[in-house]
Structures are given as structure tokens and as C-alpha cells.
C-alpha positions as CSV (number, residue, x, y, z in Angstrom):
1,X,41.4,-87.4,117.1
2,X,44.7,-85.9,116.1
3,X,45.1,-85.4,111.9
4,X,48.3,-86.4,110.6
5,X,50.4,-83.7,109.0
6,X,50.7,-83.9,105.1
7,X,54.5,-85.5,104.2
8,X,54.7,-81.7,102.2
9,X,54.2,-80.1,105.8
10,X,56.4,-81.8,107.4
11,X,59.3,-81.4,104.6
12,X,58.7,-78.1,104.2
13,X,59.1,-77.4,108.1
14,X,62.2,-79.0,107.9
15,X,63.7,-77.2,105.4
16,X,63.0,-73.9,107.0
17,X,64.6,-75.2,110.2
18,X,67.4,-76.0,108.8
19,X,68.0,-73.2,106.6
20,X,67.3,-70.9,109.6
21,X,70.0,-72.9,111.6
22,X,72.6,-72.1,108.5
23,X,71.7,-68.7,108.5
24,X,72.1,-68.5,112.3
25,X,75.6,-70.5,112.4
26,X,76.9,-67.9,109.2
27,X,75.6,-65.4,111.2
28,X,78.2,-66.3,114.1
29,X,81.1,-67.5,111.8
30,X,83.5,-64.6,111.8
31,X,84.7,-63.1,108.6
32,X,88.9,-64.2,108.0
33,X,90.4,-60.8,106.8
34,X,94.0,-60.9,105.5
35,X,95.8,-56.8,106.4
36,X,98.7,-56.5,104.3
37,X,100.8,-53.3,104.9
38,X,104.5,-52.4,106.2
39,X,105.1,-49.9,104.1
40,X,104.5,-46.0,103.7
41,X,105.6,-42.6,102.8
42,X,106.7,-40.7,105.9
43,X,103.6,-38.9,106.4
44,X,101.9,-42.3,106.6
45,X,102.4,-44.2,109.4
46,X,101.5,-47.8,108.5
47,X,102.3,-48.9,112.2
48,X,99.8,-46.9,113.6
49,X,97.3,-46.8,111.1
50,X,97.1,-50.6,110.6
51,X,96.9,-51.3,114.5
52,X,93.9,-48.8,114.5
53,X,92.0,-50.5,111.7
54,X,92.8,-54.0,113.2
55,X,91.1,-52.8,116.3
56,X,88.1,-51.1,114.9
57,X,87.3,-53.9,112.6
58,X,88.1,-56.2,115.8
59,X,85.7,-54.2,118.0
60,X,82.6,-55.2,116.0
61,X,83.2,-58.9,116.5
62,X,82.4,-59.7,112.9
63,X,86.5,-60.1,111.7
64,X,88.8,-62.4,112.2
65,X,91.9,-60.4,111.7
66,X,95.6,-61.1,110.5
67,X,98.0,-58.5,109.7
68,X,100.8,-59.7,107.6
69,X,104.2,-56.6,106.9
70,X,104.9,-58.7,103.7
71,X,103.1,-58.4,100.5
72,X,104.8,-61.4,99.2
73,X,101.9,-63.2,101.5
74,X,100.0,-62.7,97.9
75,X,101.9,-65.1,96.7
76,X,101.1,-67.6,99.5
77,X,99.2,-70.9,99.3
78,X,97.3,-69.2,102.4
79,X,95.8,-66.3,100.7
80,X,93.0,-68.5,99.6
81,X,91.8,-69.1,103.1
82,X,91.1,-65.7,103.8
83,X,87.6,-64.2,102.8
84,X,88.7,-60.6,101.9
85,X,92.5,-59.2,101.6
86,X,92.5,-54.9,103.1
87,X,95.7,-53.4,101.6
88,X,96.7,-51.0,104.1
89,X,99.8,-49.6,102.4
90,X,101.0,-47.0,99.8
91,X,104.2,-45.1,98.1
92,X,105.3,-45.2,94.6
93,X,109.0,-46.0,95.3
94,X,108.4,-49.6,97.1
95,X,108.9,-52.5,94.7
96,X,106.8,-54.2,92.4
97,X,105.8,-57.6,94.5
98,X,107.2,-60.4,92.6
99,X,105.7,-62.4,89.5
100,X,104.7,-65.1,91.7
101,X,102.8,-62.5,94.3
102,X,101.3,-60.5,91.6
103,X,99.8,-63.5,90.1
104,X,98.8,-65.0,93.4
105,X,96.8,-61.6,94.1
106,X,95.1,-61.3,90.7
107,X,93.7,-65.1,90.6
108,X,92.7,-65.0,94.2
109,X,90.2,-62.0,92.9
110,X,89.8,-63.7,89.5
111,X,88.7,-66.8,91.3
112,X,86.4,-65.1,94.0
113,X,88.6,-63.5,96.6
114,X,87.9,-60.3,98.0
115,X,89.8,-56.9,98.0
116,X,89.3,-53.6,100.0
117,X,91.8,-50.8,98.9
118,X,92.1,-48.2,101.7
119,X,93.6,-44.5,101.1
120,X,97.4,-44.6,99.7
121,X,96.9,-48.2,98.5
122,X,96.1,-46.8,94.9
123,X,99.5,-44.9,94.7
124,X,101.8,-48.3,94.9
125,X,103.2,-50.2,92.0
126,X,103.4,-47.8,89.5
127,X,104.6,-50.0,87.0
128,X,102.2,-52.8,87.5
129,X,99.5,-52.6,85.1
130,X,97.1,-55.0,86.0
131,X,97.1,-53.5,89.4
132,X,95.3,-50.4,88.0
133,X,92.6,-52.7,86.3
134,X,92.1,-54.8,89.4
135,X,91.4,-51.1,91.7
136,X,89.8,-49.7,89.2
137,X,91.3,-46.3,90.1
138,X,95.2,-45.5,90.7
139,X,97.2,-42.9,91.4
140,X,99.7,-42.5,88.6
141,X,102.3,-40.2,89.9
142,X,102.2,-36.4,88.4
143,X,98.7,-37.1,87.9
144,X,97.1,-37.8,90.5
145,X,97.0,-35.8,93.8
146,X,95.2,-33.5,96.5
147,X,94.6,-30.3,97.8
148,X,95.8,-29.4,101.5
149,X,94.3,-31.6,104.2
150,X,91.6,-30.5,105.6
151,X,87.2,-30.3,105.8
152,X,85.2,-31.3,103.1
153,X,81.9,-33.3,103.0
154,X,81.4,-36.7,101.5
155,X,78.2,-37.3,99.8
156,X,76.5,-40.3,99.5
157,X,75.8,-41.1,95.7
158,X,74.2,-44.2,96.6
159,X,71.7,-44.3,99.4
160,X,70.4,-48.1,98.9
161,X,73.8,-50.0,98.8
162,X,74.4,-52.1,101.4
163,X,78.1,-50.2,102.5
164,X,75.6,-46.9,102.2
165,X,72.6,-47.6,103.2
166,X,71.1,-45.5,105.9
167,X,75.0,-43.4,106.2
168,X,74.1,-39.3,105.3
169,X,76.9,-37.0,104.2
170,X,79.1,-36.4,106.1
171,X,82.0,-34.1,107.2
172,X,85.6,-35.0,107.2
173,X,89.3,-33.7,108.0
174,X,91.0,-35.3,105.5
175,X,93.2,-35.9,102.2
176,X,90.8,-35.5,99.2
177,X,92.1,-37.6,96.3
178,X,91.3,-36.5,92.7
179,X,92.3,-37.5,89.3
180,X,93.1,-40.8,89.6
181,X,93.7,-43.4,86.3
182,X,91.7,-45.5,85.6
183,X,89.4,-46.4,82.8
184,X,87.4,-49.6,84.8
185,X,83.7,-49.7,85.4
186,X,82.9,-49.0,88.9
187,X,79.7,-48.4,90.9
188,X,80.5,-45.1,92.4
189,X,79.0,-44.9,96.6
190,X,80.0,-42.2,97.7
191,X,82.0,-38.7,96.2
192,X,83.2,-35.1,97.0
193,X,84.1,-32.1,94.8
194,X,87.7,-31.4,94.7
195,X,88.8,-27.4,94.6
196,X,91.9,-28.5,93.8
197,X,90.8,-30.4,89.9
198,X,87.5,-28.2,90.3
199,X,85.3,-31.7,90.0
200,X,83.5,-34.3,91.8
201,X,85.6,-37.0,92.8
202,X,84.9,-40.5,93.5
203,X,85.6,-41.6,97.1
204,X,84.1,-44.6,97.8
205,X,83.2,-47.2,95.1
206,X,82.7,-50.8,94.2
207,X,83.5,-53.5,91.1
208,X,84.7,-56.6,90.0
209,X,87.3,-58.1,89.0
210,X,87.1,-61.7,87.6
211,X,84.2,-63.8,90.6
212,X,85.7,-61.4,93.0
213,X,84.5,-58.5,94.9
214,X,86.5,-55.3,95.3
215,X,86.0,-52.2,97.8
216,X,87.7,-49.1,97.1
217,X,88.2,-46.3,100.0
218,X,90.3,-43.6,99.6
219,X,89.5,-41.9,102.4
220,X,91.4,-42.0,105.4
221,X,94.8,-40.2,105.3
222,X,96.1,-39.7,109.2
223,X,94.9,-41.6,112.4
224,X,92.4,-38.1,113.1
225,X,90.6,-39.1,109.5
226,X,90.2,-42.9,110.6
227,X,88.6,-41.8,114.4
228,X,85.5,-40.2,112.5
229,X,82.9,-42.3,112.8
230,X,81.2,-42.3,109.3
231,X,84.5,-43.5,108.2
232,X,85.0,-46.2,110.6
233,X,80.7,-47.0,109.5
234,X,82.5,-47.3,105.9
235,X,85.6,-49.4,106.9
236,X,83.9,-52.2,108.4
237,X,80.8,-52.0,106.2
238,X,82.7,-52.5,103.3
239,X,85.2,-54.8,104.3
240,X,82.3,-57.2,105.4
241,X,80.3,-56.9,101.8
242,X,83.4,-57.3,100.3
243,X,84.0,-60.6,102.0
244,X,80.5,-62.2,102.1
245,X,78.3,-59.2,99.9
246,X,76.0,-58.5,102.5
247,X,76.2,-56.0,105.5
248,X,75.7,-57.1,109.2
249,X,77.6,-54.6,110.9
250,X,76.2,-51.3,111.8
């Protein structure tokens, strides 16, 4: 004689199924990532080094990538339908976005939106303000800068974050930024010492701004930087927590 199962059983069962089926179909939903670059100081080919990280976040099958040239897409009513924005950009002389943009950007965060700085991102709008606030770290121009590119390591500060987790230092050819501005609280991942401002330097870090989640990488100076692999680990690691705060890719 078969024993009915208790109503709790059967509810609880249920439950579990169907959490395990939304886990599953988030699992296989691709992450909507928003580029923005087009433009660059000579020695940084935005052409180049946009295509590249549009193919190795691509590659993992995790993004769903669109690369807009125009960083008055901020401004747009489709901004908000994007998971995470990547600026991909950097040089002091390009122009302030306008009013309309800058607010678009800084309540897309404020209200949850995502943001991943890469490299020479931190140097642009120099006379935006909040910009600083919403990277946490910016290069303010005679202030900011490098030593000559080359080899250094990065060390990993934090070993159990998600973006970090299970990365070991590494060695790089690279641009070393050091002394940025910045006053923000950030949750520092990963650093390097600097010979040129004789410290340790942050290089990889996390914060918020407003609901939103915000990745900053200053790593990755020429297309030789973004083929190391620990980088390209980094990239897509932190563009996905950025985007959904957990880490699938490896």
C-alpha cells in the first residue's frame, strides 16, 4: 500500500524544481553589455582594442555584446536595457558628453546599472566632477601618470572575491598607472608597486555608486597587454560580476 506524500513534501519539491529551472534558464541568458569607445590618444588604438575585447568577451559565450563609437548613447532611452556599460575609451582633450549624457550615465548607475572602466577610461572628462566620484579613481592630468611600459607583477590583494578568486599574481607588459584622484571608498582586488611614485598602486578594484555596481581595470594599455591571459581572466570576470555580481566564467 503506497503512503501518500505530506502536502509540505510535495510543495517543497516543487519549489526546488522550479527554482532549479530559474537558476538553469539565468544560467543560459546571456549577459547585454553596452562598449562605448571611439575615441583615443594616438598611442591608443580604440579600433583595435575595442574589436579585441568584443571578441574575448564574445569567445566565452556569456556576453551579449554591442559596441557603440558615441558616448552620447548615455544619454539614450536604451542604456537602461543593457546589464553593464565597459568604457573602452580615454584622452583628456575629447569633450565633456553633454548634460543630457552625463545625467543619463550617472542615474543608470544610481539606479542599478553597471560600469566597468578599462585602462585610459579614467583620464577622460577632466572637467566632469562627478565622473571622478562615479570611478572612484581618475586621472587628473599633471598628476597622474606612469613609468615606461614595460614588466611588473600584479598581486592579488583579494584572494576570495569572486573577479579574484583562484587568479595568482601575475606578470605583465604593460602601462602601470599611479597616482590617480580620487577620495571614493573602493575595495581594492588587485595592486602593483610603482617605481615611478615609489608606492603600491591600485589596479584592479570595486565600488558603488548609487544601486549600481562599478569595475575598475586599469590595466591593459596596447593589444600585447590585453593577449595575457590573467588579464583577459580579469576582463571578462569582472565585466560579468559587474553585470549580475556573481562569476560564471572562468
Amino acid at each position: 500500500m503506497n503512503k501518500r506524500h505530506h502536502p509540505l513534501f510535495s510543495m517543497l519539491f516543487i519549489l526546488l524544481a522550479v527554482t532549479l529551472a530559474g537558476n538553469l534558464q539565468a544560467a543560459d541568458q546571456k549577459v547585454k553589455a553596452l562598449v562605448v569607445t571611439g575615441f583615443d590618444v594616438g598611442s591608443h588604438k580604440w579600433q583595435e582594442s575595442t574589436k579585441l575585447i568584443e571578441q574575448v568577451l564574445t569567445k566565452t559565450g556569456r556576453f551579449d555584446v554591442t559596441v557603440s563609437k558615441d558616448k552620447e548613447v548615455f544619454g539614450s532611452d536604451s542604456l537602461s536595457g543593457y546589464q553593464v556599460v565597459v568604457l573602452s575609451y580615454g584622452f583628456w582633450k575629447e569633450a565633456d558628453p553633454s548634460d543630457k549624457a552625463k545625467a543619463g550615465l550617472l542615474n543608470y548607475a544610481k539606479a542599478g546599472g553597471n560600469v566597468v572602466a578599462l585602462h585610459f577610461a579614467c583620464s577622460s572628462f577632466q572637467d566632469w566632477k562627478e565622473y571622478r566620484n562615479l570611478l572612484g579613481r581618475v586621472w587628473v592630468k599633471g598628476t597622474g601618470g606612469h613609468g615606461p611600459y614595460g614588466e611588473f607583477t600584479v598581486n592579488i590583494k583579494d584572494k576570495v572575491h569572486p573577479i579574484t578568486k583562484g587568479i595568482n599574481d601575475f606578470k605583465t607588459e604593460d602601462e602601470l598607472y599611479a597616482k590617480l584622484t580620487g577620495d571614493a571608498k573602493i575595495e581594492v582586488l588587485a595592486t602593483a608597486y610603482s617605481k615611478w611614485s615609489s608606492k603600491v598602486e591600485p589596479i584592479v578594484y570595486v565600488k558603488s555608486y548609487g544601486k549600481g555596481r562599478v569595475v575598475h581595470n586599469v590595466l591593459g594599455h596596447g593589444i600585447d597587454s590585453k593577449q595575457n591571459a590573467s588579464y583577459q581572466k580579469l576582463l571578462c570576470r569582472g565585466v560579468e560580476w559587474a553585470a549580475t555580481g556573481k562569476v560564471t566564467v572562468d
